[in-house]
C-alpha positions as CSV (number, residue, x, y, z in Angstrom):
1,X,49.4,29.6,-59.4
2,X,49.6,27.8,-55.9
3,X,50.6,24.4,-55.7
4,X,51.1,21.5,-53.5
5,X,54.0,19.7,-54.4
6,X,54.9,16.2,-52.6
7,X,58.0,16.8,-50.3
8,X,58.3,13.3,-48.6
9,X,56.0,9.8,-47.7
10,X,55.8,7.2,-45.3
11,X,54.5,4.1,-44.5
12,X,53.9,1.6,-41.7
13,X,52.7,-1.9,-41.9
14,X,51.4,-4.3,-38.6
15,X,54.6,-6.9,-37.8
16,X,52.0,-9.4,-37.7
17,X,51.6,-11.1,-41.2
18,X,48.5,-13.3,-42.5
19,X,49.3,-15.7,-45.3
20,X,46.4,-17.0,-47.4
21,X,48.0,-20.5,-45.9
22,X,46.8,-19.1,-42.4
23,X,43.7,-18.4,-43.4
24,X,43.0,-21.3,-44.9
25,X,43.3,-23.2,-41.1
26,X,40.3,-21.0,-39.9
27,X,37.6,-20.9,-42.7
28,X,37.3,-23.0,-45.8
29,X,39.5,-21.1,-48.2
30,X,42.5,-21.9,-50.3
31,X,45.2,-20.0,-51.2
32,X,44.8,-20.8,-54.6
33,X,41.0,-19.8,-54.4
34,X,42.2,-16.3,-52.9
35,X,45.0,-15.7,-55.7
36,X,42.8,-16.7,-58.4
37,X,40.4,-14.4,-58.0
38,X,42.1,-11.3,-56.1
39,X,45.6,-11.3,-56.3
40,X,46.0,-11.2,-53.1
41,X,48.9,-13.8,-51.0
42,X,49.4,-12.5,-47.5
43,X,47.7,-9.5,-45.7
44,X,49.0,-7.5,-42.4
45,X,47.1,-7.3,-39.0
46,X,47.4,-4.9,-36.4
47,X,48.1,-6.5,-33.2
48,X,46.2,-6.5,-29.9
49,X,46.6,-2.4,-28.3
50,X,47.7,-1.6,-31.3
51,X,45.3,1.1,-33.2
52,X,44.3,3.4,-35.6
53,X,46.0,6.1,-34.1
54,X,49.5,4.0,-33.8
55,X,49.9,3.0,-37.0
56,X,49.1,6.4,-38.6
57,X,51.9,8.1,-36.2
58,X,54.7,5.6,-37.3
59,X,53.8,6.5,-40.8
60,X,53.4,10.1,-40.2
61,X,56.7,10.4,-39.0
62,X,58.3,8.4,-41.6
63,X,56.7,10.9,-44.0
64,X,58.4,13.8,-41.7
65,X,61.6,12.2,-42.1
66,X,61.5,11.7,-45.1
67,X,60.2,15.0,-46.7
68,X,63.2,16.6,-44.3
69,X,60.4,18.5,-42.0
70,X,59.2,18.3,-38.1
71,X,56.1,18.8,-36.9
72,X,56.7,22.3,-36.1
73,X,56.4,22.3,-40.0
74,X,52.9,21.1,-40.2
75,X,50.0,23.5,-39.8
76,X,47.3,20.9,-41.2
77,X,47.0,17.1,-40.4
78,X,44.0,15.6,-42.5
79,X,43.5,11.8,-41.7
80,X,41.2,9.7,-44.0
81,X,40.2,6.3,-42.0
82,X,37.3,4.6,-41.7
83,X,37.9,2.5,-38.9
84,X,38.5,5.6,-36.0
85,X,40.6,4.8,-32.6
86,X,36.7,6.3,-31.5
87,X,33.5,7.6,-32.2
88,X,35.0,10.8,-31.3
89,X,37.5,13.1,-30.9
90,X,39.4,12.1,-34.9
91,X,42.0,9.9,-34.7
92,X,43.7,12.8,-36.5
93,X,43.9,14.4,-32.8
94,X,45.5,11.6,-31.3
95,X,48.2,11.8,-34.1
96,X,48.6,15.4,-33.7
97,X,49.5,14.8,-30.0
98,X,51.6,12.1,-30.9
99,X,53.9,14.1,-32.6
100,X,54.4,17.0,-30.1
101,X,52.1,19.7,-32.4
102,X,50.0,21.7,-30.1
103,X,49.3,24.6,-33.6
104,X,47.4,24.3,-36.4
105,X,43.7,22.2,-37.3
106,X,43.5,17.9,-37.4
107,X,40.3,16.1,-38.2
108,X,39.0,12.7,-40.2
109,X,37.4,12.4,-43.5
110,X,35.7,9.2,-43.9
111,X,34.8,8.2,-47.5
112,X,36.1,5.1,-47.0
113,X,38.4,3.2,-49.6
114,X,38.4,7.0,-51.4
115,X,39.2,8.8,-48.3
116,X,42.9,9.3,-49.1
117,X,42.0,11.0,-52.3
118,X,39.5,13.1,-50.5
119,X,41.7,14.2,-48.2
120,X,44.0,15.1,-50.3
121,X,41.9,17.4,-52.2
122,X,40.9,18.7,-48.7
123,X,45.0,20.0,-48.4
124,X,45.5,21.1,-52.0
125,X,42.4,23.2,-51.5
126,X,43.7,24.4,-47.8
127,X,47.0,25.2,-49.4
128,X,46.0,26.6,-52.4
129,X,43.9,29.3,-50.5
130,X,46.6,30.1,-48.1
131,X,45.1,28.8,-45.5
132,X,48.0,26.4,-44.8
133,X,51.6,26.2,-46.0
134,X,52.5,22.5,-45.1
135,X,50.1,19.4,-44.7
136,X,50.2,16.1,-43.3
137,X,48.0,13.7,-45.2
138,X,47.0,10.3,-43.8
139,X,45.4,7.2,-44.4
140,X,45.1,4.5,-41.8
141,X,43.0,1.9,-40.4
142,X,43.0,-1.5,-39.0
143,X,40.1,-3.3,-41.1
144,X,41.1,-6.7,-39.1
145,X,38.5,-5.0,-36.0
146,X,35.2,-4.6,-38.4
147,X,35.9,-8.2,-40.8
148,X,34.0,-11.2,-40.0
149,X,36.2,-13.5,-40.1
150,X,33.6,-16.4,-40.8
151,X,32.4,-14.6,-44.3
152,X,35.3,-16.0,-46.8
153,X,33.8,-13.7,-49.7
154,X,35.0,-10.6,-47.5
155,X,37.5,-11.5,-44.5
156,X,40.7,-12.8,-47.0
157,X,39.9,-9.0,-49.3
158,X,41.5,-7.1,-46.0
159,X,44.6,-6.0,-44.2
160,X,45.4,-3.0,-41.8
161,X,48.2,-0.2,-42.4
162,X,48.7,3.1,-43.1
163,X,50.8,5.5,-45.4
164,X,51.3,9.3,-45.1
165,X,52.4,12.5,-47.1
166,X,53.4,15.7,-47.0
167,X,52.2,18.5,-49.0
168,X,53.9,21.9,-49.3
169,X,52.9,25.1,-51.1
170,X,55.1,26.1,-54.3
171,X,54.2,28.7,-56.9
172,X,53.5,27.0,-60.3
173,X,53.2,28.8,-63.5
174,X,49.8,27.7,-63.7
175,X,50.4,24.9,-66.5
176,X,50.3,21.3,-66.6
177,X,54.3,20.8,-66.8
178,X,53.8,22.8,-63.2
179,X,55.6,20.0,-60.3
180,X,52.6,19.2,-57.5
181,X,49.0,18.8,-57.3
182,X,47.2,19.9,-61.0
183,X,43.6,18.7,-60.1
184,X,41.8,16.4,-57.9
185,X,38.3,15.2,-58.5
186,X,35.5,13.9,-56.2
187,X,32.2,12.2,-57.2
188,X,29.7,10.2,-54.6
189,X,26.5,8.2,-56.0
190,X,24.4,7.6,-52.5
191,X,22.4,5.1,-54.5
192,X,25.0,2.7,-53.8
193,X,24.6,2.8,-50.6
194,X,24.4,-1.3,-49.4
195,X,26.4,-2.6,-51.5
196,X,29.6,-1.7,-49.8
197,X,29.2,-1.1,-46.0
198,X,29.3,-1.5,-42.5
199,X,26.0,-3.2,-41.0
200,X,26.1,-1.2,-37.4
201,X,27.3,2.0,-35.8
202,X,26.4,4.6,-33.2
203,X,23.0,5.1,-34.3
204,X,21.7,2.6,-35.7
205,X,23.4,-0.7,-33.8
206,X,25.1,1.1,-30.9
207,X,28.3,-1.5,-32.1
208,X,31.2,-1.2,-34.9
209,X,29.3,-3.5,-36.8
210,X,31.2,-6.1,-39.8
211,X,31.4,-5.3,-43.2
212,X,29.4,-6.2,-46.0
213,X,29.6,-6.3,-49.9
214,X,28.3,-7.1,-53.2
215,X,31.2,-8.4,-54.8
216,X,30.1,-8.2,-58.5
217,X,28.7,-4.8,-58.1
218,X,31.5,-3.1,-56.3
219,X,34.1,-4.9,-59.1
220,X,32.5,-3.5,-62.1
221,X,31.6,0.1,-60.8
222,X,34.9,0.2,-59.5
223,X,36.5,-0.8,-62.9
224,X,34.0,1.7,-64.5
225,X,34.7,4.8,-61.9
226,X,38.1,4.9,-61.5
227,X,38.6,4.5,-65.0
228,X,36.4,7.6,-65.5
229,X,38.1,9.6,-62.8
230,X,41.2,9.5,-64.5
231,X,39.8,10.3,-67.9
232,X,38.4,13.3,-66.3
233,X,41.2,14.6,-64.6
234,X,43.3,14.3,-67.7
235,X,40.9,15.9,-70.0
236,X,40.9,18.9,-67.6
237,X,44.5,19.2,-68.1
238,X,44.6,19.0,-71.2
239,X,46.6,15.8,-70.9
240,X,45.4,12.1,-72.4
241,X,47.0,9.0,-70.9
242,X,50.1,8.7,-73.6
243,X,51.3,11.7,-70.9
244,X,51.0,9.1,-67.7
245,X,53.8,7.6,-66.4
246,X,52.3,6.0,-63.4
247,X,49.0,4.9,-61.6
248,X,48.7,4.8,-58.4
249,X,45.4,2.9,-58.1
250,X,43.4,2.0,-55.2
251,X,44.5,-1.5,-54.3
252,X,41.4,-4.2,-53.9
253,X,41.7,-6.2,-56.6
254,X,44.5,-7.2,-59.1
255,X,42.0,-7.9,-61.8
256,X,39.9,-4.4,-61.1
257,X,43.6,-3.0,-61.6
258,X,44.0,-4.9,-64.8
259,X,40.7,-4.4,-65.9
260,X,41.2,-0.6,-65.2
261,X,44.3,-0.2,-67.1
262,X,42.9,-1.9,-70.3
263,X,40.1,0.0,-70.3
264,X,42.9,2.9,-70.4
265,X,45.2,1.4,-72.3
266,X,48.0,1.6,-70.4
267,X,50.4,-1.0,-69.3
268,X,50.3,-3.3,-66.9
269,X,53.6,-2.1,-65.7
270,X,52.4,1.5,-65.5
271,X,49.8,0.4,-62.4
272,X,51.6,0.5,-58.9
273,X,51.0,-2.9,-57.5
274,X,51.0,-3.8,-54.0
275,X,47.9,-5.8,-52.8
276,X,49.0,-8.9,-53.2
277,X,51.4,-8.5,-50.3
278,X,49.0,-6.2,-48.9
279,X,45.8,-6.5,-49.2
280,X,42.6,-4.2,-48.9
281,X,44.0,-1.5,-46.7
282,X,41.2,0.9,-47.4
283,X,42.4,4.4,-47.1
284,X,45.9,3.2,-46.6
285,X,46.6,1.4,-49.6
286,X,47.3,4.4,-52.2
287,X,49.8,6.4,-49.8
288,X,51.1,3.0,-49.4
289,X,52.1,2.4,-52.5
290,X,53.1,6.1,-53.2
291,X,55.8,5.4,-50.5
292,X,57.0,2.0,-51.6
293,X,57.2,3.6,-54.9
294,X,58.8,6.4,-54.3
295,X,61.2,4.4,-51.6
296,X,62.3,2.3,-54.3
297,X,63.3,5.1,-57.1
298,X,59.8,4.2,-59.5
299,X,58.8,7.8,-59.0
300,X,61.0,10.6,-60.5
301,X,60.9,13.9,-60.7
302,X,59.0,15.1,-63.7
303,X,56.7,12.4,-63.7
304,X,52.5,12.3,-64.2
305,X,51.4,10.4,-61.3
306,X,47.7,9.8,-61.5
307,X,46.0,8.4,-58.2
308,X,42.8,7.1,-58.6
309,X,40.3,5.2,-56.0
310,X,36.6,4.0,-55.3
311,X,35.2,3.0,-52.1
312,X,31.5,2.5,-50.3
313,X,29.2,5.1,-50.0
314,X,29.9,4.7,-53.3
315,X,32.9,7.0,-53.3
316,X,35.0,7.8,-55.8
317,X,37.7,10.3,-57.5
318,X,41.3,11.2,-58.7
319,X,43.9,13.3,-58.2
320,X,46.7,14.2,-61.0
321,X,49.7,15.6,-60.3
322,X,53.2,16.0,-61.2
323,X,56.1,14.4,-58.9
């Protein structure tokens, strides 16, 4: 059996840093009221001309670097964003310029906070058919441009970055102790619709539009789906979560995270952890912490490495696989 094994990640974080001190001097917040209830301290911002498209290069070619290829190497780039340089052409374009490739297929997936675990199914499934070799996978955006920074409830949840990987066929024995991508699973409930999204875009507002969210609702179906996603992806394996040796989690919300992992029973020092320096970066945060992770020697070879996310729409899924 095909697989896509990881070969190397990178990440890229704004220079500009937002401390929950900083933003209580612009809106009536604390940084104890922001810790409390998210776990969240500090947050990075893109700066002015600097977009999308910017911060998803620097991380793409830290994740070339790192997995030892160049982007002769590449013959897919799949970016998940939700906050596009434009309405059109993909970001993914601009990125595949960026790097010098003038071969191969780039576009967006947009599902949001879940768009990195969609677009990595999107490879796996590109490189399982033989339809490409080596992928670039991306998550970026820059959040900072669609907050309002007057709504306290949603502006301190939010950061910009981006984080990459890349994928590479291997042949796998068709068993779960196979290294690389076992399974990924997507699930979307439409129903959900406004209670985590953007109010304006091209057709409806002709304008980017700010964000908008039911806290409580998005908390406890996030809690709720992730938790499932796992379960699901580990009962297709034939697996159960004594196996795991890491989460990579979708990072909004320390207590969804802890919340999540109970429900699991796993440990809390099982769950990659990296919003509170962070924040909400959407798509961005689980390559994100896959890099950090793997930077600082927390992911080994060997290891089950469940990632796991749910975003508007709603959006949700998981992806298992073996590092």
């Amino acid at each position: 059996m095909r697989r896509s094994i990881v070969l190397g990640c990178g990440a890229y974080l704004p220079k500009q840093v937002v401390s929950n001190e900083d933003l209580s001097r612009r809106i009536e917040t604390s940084d104890e009221w922001i810790r409390q209830r998210t776990g969240i301290r500090q947050r990075h911002v893109a700066a002015e001309g600097e977009f999308t498209s910017h911060l998803a290069l620097n991380a793409s070619r830290n994740a070339l670097q790192d997995a030892g290829c160049t982007a002769d190497d590449i013959d897919v780039i799949v970016l998940a964003t939700a906050t596009p340089d434009n309405t059109f052409p993909a970001t993914a374009a601009r990125v595949q310029a960026g790097l010098g490739m003038t071969r191969g297929a780039a576009f967006d997936v947009q599902a949001v906070c879940s768009g990195f675990v969609y677009a990595m199914s999107i490879a796996d499934n590109m490189i399982r058919l033989g339809q490409a070799n080596t992928a670039l996978v991306i998550g970026a955006e820059t959040f900072s441009r669609i907050l309002d920074w007057q709504d306290r409830a949603t502006c301190v949840l939010f950061g910009d970055g981006a984080g990459a990987v890349v994928l590479q066929g291997a042949e796998g024995i068709g068993e779960s102790s196979d290294r690389g991508i076992l399974s990924t699973h997507l699930f979307s409930d439409g129903t959900g619709y406004e209670m985590l999204y953007v109010d304006g875009g091209p057709s409806t507002t002709g304008t980017s539009g700010h964000l908008r969210m039911q806290g409580r609702e998005v908390f406890r179906h996030a809690v709720t789906r992730m938790a499932e996603a796992i379960e699901i992806s580990l009962e297709a394996n034939g697996l159960s979560t004594s196996d795991v040796d890491w989460v990579v989690p979708h990072q909004a919300n320390i207590r969804i995270m802890d919340s999540m992992a109970k429900k699991l029973g796993l440990k809390p020092e099982q769950i990659v952890v990296t919003v509170d320096r962070q924040a909400n970066t959407s798509a961005a945060t689980i390559p994100l912490a896959l890099a950090e992770a793997n930077a600082d020697g927390r992911l080994q070879p060997g290891q089950l490495v469940s990632l796991t996310a749910m975003g508007g729409g709603f959006t949700w899924g998981s992806v298992l696989l073996r590092w």
